[in-house]
C-alpha positions in Angstrom: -24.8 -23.8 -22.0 -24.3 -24.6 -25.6 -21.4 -22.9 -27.4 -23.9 -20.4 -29.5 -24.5 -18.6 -26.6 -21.4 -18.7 -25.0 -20.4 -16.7 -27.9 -22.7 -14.1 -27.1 -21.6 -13.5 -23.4 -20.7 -10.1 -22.2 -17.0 -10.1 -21.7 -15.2 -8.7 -18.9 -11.3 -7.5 -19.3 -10.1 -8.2 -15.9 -7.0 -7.1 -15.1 -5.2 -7.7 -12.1 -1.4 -6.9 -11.0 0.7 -10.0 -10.4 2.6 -10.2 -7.9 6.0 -13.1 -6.8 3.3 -15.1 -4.5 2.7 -18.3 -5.5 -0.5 -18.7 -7.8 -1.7 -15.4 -6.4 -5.0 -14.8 -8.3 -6.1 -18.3 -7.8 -8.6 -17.2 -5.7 -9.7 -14.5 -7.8 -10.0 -17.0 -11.1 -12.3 -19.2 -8.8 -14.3 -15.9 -7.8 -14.5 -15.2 -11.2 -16.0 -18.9 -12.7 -18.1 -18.5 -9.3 -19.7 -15.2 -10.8 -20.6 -16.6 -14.4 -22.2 -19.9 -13.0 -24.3 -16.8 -11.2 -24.2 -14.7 -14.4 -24.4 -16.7 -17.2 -24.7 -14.4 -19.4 -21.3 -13.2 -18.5 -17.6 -14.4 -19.4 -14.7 -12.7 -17.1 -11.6 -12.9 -18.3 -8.9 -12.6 -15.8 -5.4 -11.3 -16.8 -2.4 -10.3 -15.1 0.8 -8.3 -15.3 3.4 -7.8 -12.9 2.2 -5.0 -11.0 5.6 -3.1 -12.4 4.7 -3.6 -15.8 0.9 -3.0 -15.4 0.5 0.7 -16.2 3.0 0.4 -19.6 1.2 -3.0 -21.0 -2.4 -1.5 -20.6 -1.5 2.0 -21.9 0.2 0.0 -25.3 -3.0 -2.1 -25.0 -5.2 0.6 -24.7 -3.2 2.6 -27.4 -3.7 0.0 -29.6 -8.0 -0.4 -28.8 -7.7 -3.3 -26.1 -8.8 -1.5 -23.2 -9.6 -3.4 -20.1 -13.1 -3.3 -18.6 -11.7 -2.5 -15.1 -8.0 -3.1 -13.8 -6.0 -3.5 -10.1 -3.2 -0.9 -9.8 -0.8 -1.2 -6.7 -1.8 2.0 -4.3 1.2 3.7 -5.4 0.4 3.8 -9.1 -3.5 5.6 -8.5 -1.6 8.9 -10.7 -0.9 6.8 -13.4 -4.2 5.0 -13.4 -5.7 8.6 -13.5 -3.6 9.6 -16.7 -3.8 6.6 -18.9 -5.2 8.1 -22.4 -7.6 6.0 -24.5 -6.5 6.5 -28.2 -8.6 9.6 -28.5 -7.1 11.6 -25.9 -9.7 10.7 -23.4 -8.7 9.4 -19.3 -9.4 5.6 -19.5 -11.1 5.3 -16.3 -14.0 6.6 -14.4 -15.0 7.1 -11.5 -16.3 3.8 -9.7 -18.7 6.0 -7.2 -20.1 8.0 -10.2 -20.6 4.4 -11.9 -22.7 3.2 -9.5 -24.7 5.9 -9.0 -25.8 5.7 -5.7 -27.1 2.3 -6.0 -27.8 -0.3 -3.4 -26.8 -3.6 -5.4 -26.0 -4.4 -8.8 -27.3 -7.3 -10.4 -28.0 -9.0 -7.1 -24.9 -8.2 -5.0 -24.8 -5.3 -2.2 -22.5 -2.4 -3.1 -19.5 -2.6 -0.6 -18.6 1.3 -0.8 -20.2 2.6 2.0 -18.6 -0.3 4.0 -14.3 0.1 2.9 -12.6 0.3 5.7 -11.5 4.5 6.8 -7.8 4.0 5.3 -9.1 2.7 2.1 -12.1 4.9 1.8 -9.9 8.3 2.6 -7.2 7.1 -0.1 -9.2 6.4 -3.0 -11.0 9.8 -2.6 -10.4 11.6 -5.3 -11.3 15.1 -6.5 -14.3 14.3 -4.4 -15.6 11.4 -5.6 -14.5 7.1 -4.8 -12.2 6.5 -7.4 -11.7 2.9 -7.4 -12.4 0.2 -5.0 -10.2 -1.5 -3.2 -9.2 -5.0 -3.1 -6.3 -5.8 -1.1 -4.9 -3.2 1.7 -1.7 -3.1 3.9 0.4 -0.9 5.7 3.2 -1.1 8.1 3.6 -2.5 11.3 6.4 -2.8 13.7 7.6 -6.3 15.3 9.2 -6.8 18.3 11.1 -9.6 20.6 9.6 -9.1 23.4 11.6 -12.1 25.2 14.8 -10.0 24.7 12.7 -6.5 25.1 12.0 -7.9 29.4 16.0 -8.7 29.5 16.6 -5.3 28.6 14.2 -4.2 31.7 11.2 -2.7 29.5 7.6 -4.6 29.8 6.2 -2.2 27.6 6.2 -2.1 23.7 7.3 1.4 22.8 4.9 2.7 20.6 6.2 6.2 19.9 9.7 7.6 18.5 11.1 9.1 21.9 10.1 5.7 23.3 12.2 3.6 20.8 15.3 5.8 21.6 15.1 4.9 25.2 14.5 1.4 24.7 17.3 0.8 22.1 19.4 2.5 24.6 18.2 0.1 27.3 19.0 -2.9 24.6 22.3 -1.2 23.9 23.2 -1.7 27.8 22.0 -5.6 28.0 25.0 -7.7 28.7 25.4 -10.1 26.0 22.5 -8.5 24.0 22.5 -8.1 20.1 24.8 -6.0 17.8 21.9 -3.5 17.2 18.4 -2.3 18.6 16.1 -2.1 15.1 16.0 -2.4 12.1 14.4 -2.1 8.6 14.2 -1.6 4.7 15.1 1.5 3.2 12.3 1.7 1.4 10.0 4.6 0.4 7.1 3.6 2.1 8.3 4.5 5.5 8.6 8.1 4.9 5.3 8.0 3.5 4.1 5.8 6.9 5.8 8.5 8.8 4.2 11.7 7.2 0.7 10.1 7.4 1.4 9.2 11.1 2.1 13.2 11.5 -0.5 14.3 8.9 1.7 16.0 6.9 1.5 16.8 3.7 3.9 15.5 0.9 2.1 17.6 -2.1 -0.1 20.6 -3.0 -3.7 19.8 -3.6 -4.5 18.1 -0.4 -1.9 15.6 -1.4 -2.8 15.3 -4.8 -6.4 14.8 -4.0 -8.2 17.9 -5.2 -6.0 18.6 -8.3 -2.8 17.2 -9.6 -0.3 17.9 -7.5 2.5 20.2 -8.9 4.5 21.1 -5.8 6.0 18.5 -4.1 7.9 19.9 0.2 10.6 17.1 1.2 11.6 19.9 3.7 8.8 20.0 5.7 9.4 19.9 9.5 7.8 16.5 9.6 9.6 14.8 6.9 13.4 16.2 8.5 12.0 15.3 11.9 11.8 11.3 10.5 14.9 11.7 8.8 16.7 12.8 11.5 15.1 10.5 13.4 16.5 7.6 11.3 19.8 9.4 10.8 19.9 9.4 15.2 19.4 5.7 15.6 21.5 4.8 12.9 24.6 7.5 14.2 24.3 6.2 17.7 24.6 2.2 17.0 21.1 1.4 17.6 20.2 0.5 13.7 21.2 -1.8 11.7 22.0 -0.9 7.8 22.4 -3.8 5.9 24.0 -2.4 3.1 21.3 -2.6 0.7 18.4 -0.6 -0.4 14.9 -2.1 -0.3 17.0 -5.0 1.6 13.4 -6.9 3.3 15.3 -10.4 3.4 18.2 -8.5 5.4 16.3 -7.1 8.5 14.0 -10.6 8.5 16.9 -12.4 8.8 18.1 -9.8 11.6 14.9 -10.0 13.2 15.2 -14.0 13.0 18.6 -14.1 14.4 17.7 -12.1 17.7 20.7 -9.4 16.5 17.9 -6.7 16.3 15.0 -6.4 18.9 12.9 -4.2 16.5 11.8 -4.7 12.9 9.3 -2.3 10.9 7.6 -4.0 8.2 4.5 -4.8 6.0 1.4 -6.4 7.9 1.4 -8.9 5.1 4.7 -10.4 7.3 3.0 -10.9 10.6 2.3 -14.4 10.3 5.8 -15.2 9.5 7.5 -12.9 12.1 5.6 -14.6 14.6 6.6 -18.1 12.8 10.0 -16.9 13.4 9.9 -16.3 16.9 8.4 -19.6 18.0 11.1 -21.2 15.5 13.6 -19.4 17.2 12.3 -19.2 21.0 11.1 -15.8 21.6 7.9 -14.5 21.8 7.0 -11.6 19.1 4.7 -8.9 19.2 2.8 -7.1 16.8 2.4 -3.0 16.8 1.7 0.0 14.8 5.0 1.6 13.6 5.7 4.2 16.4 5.0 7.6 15.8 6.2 11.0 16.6 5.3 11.5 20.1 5.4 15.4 19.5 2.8 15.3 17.0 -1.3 13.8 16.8 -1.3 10.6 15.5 -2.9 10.7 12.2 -3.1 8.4 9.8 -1.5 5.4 7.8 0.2 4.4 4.6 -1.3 1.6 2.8 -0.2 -0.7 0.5 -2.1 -3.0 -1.8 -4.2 -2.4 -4.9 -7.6 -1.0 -6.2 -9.7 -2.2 -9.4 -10.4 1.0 -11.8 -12.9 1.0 -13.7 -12.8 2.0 -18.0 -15.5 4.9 -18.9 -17.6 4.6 -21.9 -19.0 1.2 -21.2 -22.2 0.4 -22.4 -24.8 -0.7 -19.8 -24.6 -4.4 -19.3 -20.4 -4.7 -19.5 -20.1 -1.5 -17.2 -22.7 -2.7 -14.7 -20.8 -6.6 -15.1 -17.7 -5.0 -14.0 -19.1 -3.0 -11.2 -21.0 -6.6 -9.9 -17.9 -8.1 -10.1 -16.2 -6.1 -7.8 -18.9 -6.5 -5.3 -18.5 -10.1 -5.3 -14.9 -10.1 -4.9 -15.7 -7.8 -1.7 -18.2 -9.3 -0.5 -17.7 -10.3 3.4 -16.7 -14.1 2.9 -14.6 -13.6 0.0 -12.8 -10.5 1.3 -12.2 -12.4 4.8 -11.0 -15.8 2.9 -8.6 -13.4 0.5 -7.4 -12.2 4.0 -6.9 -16.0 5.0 -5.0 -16.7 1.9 -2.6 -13.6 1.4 -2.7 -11.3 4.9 -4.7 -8.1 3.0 -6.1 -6.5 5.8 -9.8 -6.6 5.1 -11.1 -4.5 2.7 -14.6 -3.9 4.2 -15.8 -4.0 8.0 -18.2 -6.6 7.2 -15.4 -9.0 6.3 -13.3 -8.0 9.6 -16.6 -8.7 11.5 -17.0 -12.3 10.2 -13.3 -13.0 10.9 -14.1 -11.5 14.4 -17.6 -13.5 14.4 -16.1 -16.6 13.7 -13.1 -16.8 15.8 -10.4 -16.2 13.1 -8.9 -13.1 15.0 -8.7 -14.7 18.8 -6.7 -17.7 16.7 -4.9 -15.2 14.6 -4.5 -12.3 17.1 -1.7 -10.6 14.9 -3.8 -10.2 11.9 -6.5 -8.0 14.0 -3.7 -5.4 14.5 -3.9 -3.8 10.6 -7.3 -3.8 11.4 -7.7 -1.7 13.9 -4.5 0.5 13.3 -6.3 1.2 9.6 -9.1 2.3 11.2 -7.4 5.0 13.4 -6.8 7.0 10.2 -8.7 10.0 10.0 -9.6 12.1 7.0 -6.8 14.5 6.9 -5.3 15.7 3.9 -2.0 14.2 5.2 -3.2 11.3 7.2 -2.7 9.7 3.9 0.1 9.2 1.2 -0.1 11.3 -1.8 -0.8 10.8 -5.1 1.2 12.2 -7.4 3.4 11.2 -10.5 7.1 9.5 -10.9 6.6 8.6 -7.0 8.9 5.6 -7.5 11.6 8.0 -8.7 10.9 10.7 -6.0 11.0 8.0 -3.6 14.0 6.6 -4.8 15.4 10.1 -4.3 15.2 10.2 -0.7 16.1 6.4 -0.1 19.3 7.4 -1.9 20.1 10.1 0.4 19.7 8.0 3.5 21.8 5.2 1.8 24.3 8.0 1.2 24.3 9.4 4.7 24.9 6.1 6.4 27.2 4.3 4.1 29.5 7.2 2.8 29.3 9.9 5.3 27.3 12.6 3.9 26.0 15.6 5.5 22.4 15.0 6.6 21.4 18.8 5.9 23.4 19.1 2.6 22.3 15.6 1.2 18.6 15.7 2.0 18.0 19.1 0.5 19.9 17.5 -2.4 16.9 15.2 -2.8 14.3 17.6 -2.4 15.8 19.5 -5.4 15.4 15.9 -6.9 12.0 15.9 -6.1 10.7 19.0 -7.2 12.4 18.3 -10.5 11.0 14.9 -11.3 7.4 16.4 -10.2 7.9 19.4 -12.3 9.0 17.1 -15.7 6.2 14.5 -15.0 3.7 17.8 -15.2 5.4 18.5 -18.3 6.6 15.1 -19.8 3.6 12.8 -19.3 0.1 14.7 -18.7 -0.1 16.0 -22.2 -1.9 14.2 -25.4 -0.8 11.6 -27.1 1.3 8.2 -25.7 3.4 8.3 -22.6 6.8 7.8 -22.2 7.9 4.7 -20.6 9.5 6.6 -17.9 6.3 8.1 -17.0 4.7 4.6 -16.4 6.9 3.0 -14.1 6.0 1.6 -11.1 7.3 0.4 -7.5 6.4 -0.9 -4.3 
């Protein structure tokens, strides 16, 4: 190609969060010079921002006329994708079913939406229509030593919360055995794993799904039912607080040590839980999270990010963008992202292949997210809401906990401390950061 008409290439904007693992979107760069040596007439430019920083940098961008053409935001940031302004006043991003318009393929390549995987597909519907498509998913799983599990007399992996009461008891009772039964972060994203499990709703509007949510219920009688749950385990010895919120390292290295005989976690981790167990000589096994055995299972959190896509594109850049994401879905590049980085597969194409070619009988951990994402249904609360300053709400109850294990507080007094927490950061993102003009820097922040 001489460089004339590489000056006259459509370009697309591709931005894509970052996140700490090493050279992270490398596979998506080579995706992308794979896609121009198709498209010629096309120059992708991939970008990145750590994924905490993305929704401030491309609203200052945007602000200042350097939209992207389409960008990744982590699952937890889908309300702030939905209320970044152009500098008109105008929402930034469209609708990624309503783009492709019903459409088969786009410049060559088989649109994927029909095909997302039940989690994904239920999460990214939005006031009735697909959002934005998905490229990397998640949730949580929970791993177990199953070596010291037998010692304390129980064959079976408990898979509900009733279950994992009796069997850290049984651990509790194992002569010699560990300090403590379980174990994991405090983190926001197990209340939200535990709500979905139940169904239950976080927000008004279907959980922010048929209108912005405005009323947010941390008192619900699923939410104090995992509370209390947590607050039981950790009152009668069974878990183990590190000390630290968001502390992943500390309940891996628990888990690692054989002082905890349960760990919940992201799926992204099973490879190396199950590393550390044959490092360490015990076997590991891989589970949903349990649920509340008094309550239909539901659904699932997920984690991981979706590619939005700007409005007001003309044609050829818009319908670039939307081929691009194909591609990047597509069933041998979704299942050799999953190689790389542990995303569950995006699309059940990709998790056929890996089936097909024998990835999952090598690999029998990674089939788990599989098949525990497609158990969600599509209930208003089998999913995690969307909604605004979720990091901060989150951080509200994570707080509490912390506060009720480490200095003694009530359980009832302190949680309904956070839900009045709650309803107040809901009710001053409403007010603070939906209206005209630039938002506020606290109204973009992000967390995992």
């Amino acid at each position: 190609m001489t460089e004339p008409s590489r000056s006259d290439r459509i370009v697309i904007d591709a931005l894509f969060s970052g996140y700490t693992f090493p050279n992270f979107l490398a596979p998506i760069q080579r995706r992308a010079e794979e896609f121009e040596r198709l498209h010629p007439e096309y120059k992708i430019n991939v970008g990145s921002h750590y994924f905490q920083n993305l929704a401030e940098e491309i609203s200052k961008a945007t602000l200042a006329g350097r939209p992207p053409t389409m960008a990744s935001y982590y699952s937890g940031a889908s309300q702030l994708a939905r209320d970044t302004l152009t500098a008109d006043g105008r929402p930034l991003y469209t609708s990624v079913e309503k783009a492709i318009g019903g459409r088969a393929e786009i410049l060559g390549h088989p649109v994927v939406l029909d095909d997302i995987v039940a989690a994904g597909r239920h999460f990214y519907t939005i006031d009735g229509t697909f959002a934005a498509l998905p490229v990397t998913l998640s949730t949580m799983h929970m791993y177990t030593n199953t070596t010291l599990l037998r010692a304390a007399g129980i064959d079976e992996v408990p898979r509900t919360w009733q279950e994992i009461e009796r069997a850290c008891a049984a651990v509790a009772a194992l002569p010699g055995g560990p300090p403590h039964a379980i174990s994991w972060a405090n983190d926001g994203k197990f209340f939200q794993q535990a709500l979905a499990h139940q169904g239950a709703l976080l927000v008004d509007q279907d959980n922010g799904r048929t209108g912005r949510a405005t009323k947010i219920d941390l008192r619900s009688p699923e939410m104090m039912a995992y509370v209390m749950w947590w607050y039981r385990l950790f009152r009668d010895g069974h878990y183990l607080h590190t000390g630290k919120l968001e502390d992943w390292a500390g309940s891996s290295q628990a888990f690692a040590e054989q002082r905890v005989v349960f760990r919940f976690s992201s799926s992204f981790e099973s490879p190396y839980m199950v590393k550390a167990g044959r490092e360490n000589g015990f076997e590991v096994a891989v589970t949903p999270t349990p649920h509340n055995g008094d309550v239909p299972f539901a659904g699932n959190w997920i984690g991981g990010d979706a590619m939005w896509l700007a409005d007001g594109l003309d044609e050829a850049t818009r319908d670039g963008a939307l081929a691009f994401m194909q591609y990047l879905n597509s069933p041998r590049n979704a299942a050799e992202w999953h190689k790389v980085y542990g995303s569950a597969p995006v699309t059940g194409a990709a998790a056929a292949l890996l089936e097909r070619e024998g990835w999952y009988d090598e690999h029998p951990y990674h089939r788990v997210a599989t098949e525990q994402l497609d158990l969600t249904t599509g209930a208003p609360g089998a999913q995690a809401a969307v909604l605004g300053h979720f990091a901060q709400i989150q951080h509200e109850m994570m707080f509490a906990l912390e506060d009720m294990m480490a200095r003694g507080a009530d359980p009832a007094e302190r949680w309904e401390r956070a839900a009045v927490a709650a309803e107040a950061l809901l009710e001053d993102y409403g007010a603070s950061c939906t209206g005209p003009g630039p938002r506020a820097a606290h109204c973009l922040l992000i967390d995992s």
